[in-house]
PQR file with spaces between the fields and no chain letter, atoms N, CA, C, O and H, PARSE charges and radii, in Angstrom:
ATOM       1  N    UNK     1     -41.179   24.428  -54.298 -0.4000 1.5000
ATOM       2  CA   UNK     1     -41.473   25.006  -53.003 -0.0000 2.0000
ATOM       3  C    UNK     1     -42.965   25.319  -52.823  0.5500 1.7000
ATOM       4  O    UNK     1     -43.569   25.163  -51.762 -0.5500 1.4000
ATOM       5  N    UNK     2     -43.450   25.737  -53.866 -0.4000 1.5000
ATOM       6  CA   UNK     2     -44.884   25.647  -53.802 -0.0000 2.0000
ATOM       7  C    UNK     2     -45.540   24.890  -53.343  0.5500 1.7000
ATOM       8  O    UNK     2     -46.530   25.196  -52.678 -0.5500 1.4000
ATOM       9  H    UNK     2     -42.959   25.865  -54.728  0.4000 1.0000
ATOM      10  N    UNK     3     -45.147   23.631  -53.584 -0.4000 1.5000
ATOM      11  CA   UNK     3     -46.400   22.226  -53.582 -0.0000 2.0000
ATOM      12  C    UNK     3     -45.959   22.353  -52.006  0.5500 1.7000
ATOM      13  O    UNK     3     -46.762   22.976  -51.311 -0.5500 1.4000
ATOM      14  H    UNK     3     -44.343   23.383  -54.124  0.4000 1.0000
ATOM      15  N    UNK     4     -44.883   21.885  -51.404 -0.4000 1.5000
ATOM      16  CA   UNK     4     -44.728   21.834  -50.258 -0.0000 2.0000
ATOM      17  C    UNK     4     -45.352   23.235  -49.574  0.5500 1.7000
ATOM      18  O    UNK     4     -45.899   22.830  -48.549 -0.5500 1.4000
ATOM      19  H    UNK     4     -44.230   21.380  -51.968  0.4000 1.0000
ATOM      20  N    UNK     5     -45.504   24.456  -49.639 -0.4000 1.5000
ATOM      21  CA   UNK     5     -46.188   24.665  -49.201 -0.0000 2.0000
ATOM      22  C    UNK     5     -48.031   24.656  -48.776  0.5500 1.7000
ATOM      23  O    UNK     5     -48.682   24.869  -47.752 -0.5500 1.4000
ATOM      24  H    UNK     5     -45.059   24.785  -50.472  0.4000 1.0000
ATOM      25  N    UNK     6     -48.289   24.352  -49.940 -0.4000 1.5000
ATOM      26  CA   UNK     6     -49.702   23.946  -50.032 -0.0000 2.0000
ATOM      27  C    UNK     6     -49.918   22.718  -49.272  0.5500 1.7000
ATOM      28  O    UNK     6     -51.117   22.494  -49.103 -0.5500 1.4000
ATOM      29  H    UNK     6     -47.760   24.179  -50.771  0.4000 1.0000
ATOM      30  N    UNK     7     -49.171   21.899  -48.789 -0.4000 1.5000
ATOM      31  CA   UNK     7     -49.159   20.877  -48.467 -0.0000 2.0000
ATOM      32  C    UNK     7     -49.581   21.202  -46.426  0.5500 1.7000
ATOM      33  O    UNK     7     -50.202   20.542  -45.593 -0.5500 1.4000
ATOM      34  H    UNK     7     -48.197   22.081  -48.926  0.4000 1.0000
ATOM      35  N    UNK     8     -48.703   22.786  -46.370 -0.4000 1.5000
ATOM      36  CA   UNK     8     -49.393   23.283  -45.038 -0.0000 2.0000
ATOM      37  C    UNK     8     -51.013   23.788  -44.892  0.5500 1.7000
ATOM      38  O    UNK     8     -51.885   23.538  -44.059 -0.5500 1.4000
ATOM      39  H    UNK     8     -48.199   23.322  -47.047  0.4000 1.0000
ATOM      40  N    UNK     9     -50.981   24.491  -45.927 -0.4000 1.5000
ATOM      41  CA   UNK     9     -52.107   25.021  -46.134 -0.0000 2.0000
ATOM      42  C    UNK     9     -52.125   25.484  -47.999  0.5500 1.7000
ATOM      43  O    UNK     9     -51.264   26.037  -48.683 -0.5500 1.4000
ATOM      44  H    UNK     9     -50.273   24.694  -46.603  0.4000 1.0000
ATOM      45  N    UNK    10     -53.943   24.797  -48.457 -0.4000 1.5000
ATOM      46  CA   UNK    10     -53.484   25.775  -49.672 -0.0000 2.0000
ATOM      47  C    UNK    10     -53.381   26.841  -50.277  0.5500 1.7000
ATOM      48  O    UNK    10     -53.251   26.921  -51.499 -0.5500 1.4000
ATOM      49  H    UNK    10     -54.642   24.347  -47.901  0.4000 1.0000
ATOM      50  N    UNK    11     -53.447   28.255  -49.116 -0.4000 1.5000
ATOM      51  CA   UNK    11     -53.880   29.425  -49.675 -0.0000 2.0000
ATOM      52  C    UNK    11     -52.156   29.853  -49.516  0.5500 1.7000
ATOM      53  O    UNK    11     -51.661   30.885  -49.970 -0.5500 1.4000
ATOM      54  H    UNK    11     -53.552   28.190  -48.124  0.4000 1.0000
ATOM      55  N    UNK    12     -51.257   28.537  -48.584 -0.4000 1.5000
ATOM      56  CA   UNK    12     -49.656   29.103  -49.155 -0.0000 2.0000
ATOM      57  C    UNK    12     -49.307   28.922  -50.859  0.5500 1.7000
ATOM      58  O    UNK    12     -48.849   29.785  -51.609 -0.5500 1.4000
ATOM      59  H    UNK    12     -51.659   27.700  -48.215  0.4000 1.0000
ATOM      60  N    UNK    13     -49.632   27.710  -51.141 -0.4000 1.5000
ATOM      61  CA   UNK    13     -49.420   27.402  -52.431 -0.0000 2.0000
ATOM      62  C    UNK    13     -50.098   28.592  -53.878  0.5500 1.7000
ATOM      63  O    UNK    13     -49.678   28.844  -55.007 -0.5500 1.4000
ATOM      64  H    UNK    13     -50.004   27.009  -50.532  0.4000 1.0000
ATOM      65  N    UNK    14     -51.415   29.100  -53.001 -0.4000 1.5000
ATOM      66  CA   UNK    14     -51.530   29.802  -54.088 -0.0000 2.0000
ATOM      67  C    UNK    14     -51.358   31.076  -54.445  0.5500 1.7000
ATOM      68  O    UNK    14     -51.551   31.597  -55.544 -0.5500 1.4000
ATOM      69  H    UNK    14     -51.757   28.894  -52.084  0.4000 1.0000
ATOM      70  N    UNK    15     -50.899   31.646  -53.224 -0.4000 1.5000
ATOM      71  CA   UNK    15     -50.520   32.705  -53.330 -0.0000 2.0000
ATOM      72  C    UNK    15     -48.553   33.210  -52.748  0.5500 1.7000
ATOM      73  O    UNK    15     -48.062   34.142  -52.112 -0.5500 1.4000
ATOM      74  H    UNK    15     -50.742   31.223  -52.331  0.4000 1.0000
ATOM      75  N    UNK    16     -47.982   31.880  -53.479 -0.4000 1.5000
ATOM      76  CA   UNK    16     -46.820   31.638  -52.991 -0.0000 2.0000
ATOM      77  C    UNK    16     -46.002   32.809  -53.651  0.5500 1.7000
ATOM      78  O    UNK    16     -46.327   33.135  -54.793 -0.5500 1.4000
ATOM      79  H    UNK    16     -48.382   31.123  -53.996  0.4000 1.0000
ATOM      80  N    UNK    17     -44.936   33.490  -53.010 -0.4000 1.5000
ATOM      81  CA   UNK    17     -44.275   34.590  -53.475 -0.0000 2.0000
ATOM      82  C    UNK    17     -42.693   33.905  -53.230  0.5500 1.7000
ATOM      83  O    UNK    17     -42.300   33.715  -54.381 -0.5500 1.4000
ATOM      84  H    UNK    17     -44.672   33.226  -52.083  0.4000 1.0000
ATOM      85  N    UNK    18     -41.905   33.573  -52.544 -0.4000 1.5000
ATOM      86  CA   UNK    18     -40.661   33.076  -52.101 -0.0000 2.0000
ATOM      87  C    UNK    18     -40.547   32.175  -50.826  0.5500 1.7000
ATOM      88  O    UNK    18     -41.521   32.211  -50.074 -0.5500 1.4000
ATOM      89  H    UNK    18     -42.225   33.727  -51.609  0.4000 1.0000
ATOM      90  N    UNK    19     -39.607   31.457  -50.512 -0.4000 1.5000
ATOM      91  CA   UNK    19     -39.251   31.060  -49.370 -0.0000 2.0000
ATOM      92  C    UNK    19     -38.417   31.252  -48.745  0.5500 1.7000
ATOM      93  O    UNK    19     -37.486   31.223  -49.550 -0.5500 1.4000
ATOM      94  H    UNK    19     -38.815   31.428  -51.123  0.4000 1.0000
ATOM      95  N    UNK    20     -37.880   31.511  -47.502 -0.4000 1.5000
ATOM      96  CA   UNK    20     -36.626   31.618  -46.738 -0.0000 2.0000
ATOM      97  C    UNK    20     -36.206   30.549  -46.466  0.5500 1.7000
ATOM      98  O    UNK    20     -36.907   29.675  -45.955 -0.5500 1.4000
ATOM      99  H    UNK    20     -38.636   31.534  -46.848  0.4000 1.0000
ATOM     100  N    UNK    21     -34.715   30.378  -46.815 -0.4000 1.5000
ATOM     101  CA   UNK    21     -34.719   28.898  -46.484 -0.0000 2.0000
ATOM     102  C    UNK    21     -33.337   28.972  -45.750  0.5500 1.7000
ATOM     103  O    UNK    21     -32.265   29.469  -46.096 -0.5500 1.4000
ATOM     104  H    UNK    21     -34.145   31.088  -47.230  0.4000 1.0000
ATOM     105  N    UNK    22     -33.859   28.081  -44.232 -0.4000 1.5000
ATOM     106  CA   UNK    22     -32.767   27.713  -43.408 -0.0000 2.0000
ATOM     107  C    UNK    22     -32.408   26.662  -43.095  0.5500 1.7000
ATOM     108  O    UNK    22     -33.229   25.987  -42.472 -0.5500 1.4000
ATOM     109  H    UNK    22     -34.730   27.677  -43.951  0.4000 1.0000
ATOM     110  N    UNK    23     -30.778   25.940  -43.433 -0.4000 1.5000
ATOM     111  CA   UNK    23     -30.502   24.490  -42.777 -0.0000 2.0000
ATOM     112  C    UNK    23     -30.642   24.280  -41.395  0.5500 1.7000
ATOM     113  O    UNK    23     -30.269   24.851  -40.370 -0.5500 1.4000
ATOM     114  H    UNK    23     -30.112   26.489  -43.938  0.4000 1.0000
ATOM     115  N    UNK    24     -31.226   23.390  -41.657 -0.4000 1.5000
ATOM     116  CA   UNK    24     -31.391   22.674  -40.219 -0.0000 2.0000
ATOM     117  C    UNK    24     -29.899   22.914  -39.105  0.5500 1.7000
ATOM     118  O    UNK    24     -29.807   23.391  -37.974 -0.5500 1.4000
ATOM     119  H    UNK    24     -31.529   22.927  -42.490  0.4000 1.0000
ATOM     120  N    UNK    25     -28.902   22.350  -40.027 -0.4000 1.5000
ATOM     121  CA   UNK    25     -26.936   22.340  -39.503 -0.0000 2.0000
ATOM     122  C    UNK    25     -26.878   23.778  -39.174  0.5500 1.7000
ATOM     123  O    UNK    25     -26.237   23.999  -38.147 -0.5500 1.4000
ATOM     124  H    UNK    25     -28.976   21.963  -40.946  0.4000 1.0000
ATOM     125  N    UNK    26     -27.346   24.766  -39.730 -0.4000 1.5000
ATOM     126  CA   UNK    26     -27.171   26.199  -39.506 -0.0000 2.0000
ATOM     127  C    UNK    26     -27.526   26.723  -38.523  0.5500 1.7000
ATOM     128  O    UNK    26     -26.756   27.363  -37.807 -0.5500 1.4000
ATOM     129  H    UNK    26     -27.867   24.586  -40.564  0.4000 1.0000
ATOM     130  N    UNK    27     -28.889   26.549  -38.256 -0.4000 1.5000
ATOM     131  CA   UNK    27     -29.865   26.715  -37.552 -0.0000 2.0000
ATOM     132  C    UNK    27     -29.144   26.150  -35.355  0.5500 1.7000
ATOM     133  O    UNK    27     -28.924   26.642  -34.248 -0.5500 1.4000
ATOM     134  H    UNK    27     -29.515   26.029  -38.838  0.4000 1.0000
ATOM     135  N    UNK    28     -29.126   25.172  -35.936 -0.4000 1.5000
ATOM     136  CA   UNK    28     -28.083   24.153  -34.918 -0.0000 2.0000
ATOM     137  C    UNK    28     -26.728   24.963  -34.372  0.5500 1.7000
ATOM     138  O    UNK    28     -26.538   25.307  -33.205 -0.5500 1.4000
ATOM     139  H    UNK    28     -29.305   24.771  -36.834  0.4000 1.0000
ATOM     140  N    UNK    29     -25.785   25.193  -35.564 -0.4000 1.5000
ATOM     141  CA   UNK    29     -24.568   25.933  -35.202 -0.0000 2.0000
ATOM     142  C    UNK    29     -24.067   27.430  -34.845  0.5500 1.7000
ATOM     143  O    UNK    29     -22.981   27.759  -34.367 -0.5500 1.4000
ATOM     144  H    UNK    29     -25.939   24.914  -36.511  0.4000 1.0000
ATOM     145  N    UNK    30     -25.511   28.505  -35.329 -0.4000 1.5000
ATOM     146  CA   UNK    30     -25.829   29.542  -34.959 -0.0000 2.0000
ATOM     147  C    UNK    30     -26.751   29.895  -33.800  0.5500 1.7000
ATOM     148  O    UNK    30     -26.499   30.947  -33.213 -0.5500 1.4000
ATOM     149  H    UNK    30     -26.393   28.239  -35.717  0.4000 1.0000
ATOM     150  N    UNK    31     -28.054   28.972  -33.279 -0.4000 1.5000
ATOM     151  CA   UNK    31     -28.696   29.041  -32.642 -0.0000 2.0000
ATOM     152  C    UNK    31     -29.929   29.786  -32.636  0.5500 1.7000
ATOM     153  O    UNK    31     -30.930   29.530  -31.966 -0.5500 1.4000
ATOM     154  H    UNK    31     -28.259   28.117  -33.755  0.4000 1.0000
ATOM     155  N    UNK    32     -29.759   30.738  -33.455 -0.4000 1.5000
ATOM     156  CA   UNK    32     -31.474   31.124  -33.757 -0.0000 2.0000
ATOM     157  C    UNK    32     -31.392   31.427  -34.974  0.5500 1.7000
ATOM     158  O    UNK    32     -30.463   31.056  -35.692 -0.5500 1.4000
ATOM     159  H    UNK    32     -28.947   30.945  -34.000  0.4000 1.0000
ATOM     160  N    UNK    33     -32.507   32.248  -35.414 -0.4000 1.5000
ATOM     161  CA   UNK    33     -32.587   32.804  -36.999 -0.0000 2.0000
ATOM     162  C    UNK    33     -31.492   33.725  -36.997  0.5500 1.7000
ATOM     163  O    UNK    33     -30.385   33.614  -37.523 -0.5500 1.4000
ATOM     164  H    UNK    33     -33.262   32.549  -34.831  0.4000 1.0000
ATOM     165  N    UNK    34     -32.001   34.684  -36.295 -0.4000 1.5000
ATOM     166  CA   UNK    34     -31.028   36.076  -36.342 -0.0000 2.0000
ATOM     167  C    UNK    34     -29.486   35.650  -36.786  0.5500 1.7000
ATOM     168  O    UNK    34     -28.944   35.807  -37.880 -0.5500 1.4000
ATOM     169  H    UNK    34     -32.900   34.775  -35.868  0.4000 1.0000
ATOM     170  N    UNK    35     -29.093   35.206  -35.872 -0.4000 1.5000
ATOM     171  CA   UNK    35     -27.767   34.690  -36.244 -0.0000 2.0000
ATOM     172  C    UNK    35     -27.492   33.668  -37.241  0.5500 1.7000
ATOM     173  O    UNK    35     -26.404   33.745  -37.813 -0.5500 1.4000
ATOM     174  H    UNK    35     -29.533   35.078  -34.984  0.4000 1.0000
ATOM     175  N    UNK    36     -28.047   33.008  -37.459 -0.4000 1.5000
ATOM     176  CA   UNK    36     -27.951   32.652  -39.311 -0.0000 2.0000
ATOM     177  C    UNK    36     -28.172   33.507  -40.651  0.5500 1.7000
ATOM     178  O    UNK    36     -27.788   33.260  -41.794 -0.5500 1.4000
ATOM     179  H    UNK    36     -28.931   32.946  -36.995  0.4000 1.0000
ATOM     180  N    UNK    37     -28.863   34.519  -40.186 -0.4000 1.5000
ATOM     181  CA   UNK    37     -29.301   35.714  -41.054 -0.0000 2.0000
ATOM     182  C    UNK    37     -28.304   36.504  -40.669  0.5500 1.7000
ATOM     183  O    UNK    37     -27.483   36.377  -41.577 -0.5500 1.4000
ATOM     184  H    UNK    37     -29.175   34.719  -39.257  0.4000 1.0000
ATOM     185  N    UNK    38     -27.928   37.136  -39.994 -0.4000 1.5000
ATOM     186  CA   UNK    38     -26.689   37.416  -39.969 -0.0000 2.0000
ATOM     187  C    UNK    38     -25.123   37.431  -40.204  0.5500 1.7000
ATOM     188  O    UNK    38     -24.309   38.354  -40.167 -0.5500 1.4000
ATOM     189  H    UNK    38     -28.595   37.239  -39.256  0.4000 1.0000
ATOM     190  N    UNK    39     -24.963   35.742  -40.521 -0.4000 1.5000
ATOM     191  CA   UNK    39     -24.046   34.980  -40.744 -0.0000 2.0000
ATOM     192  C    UNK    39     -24.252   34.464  -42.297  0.5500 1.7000
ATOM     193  O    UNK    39     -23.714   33.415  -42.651 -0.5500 1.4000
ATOM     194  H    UNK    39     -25.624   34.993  -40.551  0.4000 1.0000
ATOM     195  N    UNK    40     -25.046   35.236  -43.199 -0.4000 1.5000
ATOM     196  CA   UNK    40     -25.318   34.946  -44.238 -0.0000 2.0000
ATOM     197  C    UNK    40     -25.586   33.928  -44.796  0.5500 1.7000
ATOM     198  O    UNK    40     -25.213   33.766  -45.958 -0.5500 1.4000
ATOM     199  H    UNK    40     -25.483   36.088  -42.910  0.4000 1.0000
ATOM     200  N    UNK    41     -26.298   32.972  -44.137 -0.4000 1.5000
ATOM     201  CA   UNK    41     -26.685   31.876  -44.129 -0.0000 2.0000
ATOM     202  C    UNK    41     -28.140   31.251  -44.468  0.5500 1.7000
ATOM     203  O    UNK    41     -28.442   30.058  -44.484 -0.5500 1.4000
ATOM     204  H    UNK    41     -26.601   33.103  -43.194  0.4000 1.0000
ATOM     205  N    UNK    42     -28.751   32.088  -44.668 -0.4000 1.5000
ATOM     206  CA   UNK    42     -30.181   32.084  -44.793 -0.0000 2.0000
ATOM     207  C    UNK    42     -30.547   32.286  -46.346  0.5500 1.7000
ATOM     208  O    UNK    42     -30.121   33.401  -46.644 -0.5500 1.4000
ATOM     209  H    UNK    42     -28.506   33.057  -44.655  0.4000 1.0000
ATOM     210  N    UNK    43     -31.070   31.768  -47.308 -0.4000 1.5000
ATOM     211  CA   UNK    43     -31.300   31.960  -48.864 -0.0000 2.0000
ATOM     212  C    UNK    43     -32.945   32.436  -49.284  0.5500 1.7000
ATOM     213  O    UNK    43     -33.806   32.108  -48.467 -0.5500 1.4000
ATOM     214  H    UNK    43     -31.417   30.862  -47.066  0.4000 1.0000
ATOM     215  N    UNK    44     -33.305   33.042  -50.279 -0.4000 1.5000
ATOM     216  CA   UNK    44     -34.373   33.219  -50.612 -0.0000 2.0000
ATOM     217  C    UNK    44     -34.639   32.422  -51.927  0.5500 1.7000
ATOM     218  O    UNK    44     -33.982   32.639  -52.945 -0.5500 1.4000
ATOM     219  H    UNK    44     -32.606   33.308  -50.942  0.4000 1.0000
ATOM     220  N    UNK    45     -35.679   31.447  -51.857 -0.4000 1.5000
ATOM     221  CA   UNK    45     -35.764   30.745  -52.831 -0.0000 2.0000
ATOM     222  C    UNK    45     -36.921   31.075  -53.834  0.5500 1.7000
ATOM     223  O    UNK    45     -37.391   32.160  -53.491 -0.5500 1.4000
ATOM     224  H    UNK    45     -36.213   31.271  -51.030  0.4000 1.0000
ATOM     225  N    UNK    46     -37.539   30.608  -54.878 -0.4000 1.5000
ATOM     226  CA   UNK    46     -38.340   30.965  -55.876 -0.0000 2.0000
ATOM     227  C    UNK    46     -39.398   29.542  -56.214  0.5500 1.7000
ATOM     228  O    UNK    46     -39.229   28.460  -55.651 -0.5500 1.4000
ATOM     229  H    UNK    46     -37.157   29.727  -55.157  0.4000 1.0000
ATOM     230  N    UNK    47     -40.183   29.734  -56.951 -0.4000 1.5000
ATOM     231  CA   UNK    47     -40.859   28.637  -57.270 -0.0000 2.0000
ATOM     232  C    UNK    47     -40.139   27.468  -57.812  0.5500 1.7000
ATOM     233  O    UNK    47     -40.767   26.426  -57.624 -0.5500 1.4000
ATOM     234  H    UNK    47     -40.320   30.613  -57.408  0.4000 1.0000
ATOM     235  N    UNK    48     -39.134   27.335  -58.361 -0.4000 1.5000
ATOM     236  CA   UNK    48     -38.524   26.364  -59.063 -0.0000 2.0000
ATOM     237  C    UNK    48     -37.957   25.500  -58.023  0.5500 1.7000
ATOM     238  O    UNK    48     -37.635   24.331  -58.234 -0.5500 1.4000
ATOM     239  H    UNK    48     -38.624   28.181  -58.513  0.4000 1.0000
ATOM     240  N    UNK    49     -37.793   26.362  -56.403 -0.4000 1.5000
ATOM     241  CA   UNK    49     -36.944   25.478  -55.646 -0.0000 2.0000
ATOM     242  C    UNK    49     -37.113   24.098  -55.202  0.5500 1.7000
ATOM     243  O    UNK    49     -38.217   23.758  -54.776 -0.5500 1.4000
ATOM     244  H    UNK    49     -38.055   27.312  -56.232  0.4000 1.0000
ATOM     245  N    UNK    50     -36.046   23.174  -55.256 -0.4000 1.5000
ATOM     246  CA   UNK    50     -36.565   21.774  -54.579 -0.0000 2.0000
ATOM     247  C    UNK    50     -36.246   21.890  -53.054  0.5500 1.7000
ATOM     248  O    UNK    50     -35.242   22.455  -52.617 -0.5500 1.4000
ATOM     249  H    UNK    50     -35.150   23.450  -55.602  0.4000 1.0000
ATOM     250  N    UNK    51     -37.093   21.366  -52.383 -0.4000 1.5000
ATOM     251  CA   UNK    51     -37.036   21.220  -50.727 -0.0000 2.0000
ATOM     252  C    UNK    51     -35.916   20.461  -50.750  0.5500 1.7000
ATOM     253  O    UNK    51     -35.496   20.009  -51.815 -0.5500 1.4000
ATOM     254  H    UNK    51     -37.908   20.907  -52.737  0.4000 1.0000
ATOM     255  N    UNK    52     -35.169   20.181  -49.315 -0.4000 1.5000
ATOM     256  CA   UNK    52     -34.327   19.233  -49.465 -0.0000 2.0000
ATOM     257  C    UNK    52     -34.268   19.219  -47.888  0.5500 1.7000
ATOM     258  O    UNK    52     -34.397   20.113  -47.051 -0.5500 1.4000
ATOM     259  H    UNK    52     -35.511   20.548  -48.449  0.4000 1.0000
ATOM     260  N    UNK    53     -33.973   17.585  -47.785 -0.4000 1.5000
ATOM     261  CA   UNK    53     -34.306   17.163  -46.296 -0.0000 2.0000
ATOM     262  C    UNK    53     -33.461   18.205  -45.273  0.5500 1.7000
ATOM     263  O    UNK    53     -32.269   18.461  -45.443 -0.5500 1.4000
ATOM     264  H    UNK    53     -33.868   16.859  -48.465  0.4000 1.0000
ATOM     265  N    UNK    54     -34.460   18.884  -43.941 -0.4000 1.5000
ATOM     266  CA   UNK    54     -33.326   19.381  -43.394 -0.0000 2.0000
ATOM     267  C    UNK    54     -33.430   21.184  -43.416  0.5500 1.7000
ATOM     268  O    UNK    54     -32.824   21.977  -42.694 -0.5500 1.4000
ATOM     269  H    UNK    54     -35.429   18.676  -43.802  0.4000 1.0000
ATOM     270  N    UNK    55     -34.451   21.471  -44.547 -0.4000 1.5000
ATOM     271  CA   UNK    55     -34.630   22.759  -44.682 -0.0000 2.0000
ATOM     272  C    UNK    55     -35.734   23.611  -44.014  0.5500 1.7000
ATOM     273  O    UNK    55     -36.814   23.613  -44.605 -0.5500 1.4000
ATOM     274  H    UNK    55     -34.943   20.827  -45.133  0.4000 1.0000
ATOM     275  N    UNK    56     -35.643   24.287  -42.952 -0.4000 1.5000
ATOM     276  CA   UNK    56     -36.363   25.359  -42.608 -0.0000 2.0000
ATOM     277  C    UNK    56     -37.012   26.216  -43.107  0.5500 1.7000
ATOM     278  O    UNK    56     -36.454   27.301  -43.275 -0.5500 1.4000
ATOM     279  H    UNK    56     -34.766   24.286  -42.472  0.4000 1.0000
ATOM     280  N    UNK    57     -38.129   26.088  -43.440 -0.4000 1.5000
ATOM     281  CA   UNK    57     -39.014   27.112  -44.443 -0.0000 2.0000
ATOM     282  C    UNK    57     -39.685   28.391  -43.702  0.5500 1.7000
ATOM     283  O    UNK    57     -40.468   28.357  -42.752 -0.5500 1.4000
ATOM     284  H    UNK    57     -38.582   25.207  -43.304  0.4000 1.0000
ATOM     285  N    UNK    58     -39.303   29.241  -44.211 -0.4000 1.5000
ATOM     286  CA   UNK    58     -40.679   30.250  -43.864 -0.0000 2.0000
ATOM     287  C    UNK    58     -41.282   30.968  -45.017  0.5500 1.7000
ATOM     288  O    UNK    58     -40.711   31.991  -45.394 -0.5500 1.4000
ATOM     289  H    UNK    58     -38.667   29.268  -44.982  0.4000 1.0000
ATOM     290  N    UNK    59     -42.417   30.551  -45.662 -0.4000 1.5000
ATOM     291  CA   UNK    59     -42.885   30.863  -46.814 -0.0000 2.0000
ATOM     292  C    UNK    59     -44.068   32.692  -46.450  0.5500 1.7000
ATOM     293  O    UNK    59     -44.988   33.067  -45.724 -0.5500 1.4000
ATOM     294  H    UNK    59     -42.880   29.720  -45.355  0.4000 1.0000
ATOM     295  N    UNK    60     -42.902   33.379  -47.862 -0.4000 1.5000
ATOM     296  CA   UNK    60     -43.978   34.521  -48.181 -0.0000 2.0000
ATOM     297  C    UNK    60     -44.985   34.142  -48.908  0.5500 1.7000
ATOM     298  O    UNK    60     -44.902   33.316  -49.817 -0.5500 1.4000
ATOM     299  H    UNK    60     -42.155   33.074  -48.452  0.4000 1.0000
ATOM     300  N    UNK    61     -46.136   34.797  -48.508 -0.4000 1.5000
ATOM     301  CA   UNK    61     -47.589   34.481  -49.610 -0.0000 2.0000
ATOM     302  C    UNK    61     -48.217   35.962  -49.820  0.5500 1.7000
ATOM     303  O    UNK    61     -47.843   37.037  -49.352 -0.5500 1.4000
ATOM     304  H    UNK    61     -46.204   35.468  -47.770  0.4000 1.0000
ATOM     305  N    UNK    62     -49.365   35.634  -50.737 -0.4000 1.5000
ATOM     306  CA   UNK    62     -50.330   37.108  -50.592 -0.0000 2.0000
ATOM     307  C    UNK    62     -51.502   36.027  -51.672  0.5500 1.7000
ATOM     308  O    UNK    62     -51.379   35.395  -52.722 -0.5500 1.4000
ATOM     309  H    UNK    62     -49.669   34.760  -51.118  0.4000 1.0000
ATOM     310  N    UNK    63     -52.761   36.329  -50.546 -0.4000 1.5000
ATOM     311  CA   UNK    63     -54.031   36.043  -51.391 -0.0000 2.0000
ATOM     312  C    UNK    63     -55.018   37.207  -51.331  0.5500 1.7000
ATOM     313  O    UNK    63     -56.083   37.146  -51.947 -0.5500 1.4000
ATOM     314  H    UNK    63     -52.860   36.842  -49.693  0.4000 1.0000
């Protein structure tokens, strides 16, 4: 999850803390965040995570 973020910018990559990660299908069948976050649908991922086609990122950082 890192690299892909750096890939937005690199001060995500280097000061990468977690990602929120939302399916695209989720996103679609709930209609906004809230209600996927709500619907327990929303995951917090770690550096190890692999992207996977389809996933909604919103990356925490701190530089």
């Amino acid at each position: 999850a890192p690299q892909c973020a750096g890939v937005i910018h690199t001060d995500f990559e280097k000061g990468f803390i977690r990602a929120e990660v939302i399916k695209y299908d989720d996103y679609i069948h709930y209609g906004s965040e809230t209600a996927v976050k709500e619907a327990g649908k929303m995951s917090v991922e770690g550096k190890e995570y692999v992207v996977q086609d389809g996933d909604i990122m919103h990356f925490r950082f701190n530089v």
